[in-house]
N, C-alpha and C positions, 0 to 999 in steps of 0.2 A: 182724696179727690174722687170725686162722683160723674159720669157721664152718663148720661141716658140719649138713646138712639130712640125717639118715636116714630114711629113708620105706619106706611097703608100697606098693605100685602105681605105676603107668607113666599119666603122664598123655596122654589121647589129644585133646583138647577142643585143637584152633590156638588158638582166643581165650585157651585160661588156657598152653597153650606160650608166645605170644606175650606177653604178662603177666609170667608167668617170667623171659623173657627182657630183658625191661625192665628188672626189678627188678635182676636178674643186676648188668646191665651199669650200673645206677645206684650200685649196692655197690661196684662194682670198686674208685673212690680210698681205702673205709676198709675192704674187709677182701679177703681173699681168701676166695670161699662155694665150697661143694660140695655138690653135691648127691650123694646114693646112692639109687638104688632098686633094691629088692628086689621081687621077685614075690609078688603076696597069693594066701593060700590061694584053693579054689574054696570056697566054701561056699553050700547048697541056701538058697533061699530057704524049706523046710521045717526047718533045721537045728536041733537039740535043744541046748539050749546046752549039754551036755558036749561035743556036735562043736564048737561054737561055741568054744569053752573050748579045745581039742585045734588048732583053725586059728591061735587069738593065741600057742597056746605056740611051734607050728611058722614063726609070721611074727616071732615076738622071736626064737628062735634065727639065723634069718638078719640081723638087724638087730644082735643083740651080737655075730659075729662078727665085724664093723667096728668094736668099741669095745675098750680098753686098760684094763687095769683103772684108771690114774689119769686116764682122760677125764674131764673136765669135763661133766654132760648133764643137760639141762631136758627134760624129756618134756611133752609137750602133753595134757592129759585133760581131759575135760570137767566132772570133779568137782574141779578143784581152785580157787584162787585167782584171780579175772581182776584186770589190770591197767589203770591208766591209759597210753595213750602215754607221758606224761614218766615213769609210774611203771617201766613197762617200760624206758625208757631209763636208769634208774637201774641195774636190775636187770639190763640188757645188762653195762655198766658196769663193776659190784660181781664180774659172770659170770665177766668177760674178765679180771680181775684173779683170782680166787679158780685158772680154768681156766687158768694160764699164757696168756694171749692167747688160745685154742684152748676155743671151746664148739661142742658138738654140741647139737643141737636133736632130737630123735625125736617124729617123727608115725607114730601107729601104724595101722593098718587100719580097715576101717569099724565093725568090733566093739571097738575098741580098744585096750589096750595089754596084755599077756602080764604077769604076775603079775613075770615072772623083772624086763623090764624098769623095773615099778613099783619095786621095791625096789633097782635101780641107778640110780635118776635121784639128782642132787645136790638138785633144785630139782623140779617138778610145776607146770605155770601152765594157765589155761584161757585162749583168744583170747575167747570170749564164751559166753554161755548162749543164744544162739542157734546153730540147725544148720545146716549149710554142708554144700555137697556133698562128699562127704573130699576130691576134686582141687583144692578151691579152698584150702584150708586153707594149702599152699606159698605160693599167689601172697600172703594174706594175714599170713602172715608176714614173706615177703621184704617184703612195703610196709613191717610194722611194724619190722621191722630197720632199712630206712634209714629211715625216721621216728625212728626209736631216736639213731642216727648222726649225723642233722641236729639234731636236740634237745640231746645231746651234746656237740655244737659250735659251739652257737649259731648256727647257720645256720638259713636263709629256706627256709622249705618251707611250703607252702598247711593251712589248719587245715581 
């Protein structure tokens, strides 16, 4: 099994590096993960949202340059659907099957996700209705993923 994490920005924070790298190395026995990052636009903390609008189109063109047209991909947005753990481990699950083994995950920028990539995702999910700093959003997924994993397989992981 295959996951790739496409993402806008470079995380610089050691505590959520290190975090990352936990999860990394907890996934390893059930899948093989990757990560991609891409460079986020600059944009002015005065920005008009047609610039705003011109940064997500220019942060999705470098993020679909890493997808195939029959990639499997659930984009992360904050207006869509949230999950429960088991129910996300369902939906890992149902993913990995529909994606040949092989699902991309896209976390888009702090403005979020480029029109182009909304309309390539297969699937759209929200981690919560609460806001997170954008760098934390990886480390909380890799959790959810092997929560997903261990759910999956009936295994002993802390509720």
């Amino acid at each position: 099994m295959k996951i790739r994490l496409l993402t806008i920005g470079k995380i610089k924070e050691k505590y959520l590096q290190d975090g990352i790298a936990e999860y990394l190395k907890r996934l390893k026995p059930y899948a093989t993960v990757e990560i991609i990052e891409v460079m986020d636009e600059a944009v002015s903390e005065k920005a008009s949202p047609s610039e705003i609008e011109i940064a997500k189109q220019k942060e999705g063109q470098k993020l679909l340059k890493y997808l195939k047209d029959n990639d499997f991909i659930i984009n992360l947005d904050l207006n869509q659907k949230q999950y429960s753990s088991p129910e996300f481990a369902n939906l890992l699950s149902k993913s990995l099957q529909d994606g040949g083994a092989s699902v991309n995950f896209v976390i888009g920028g702090s403005y979020g996700l480029s029109n182009e990539l909304k309309n390539r995702a297969n699937l759209s999910i929200s981690l919560s209705n609460m806001t997170f700093l954008h760098q934390m959003t990886r480390l909380i997924l890799l959790e959810q993923l092997y929560r997903a994993f261990k759910i999956n397989r009936n295994e002993v992981y802390h509720k």
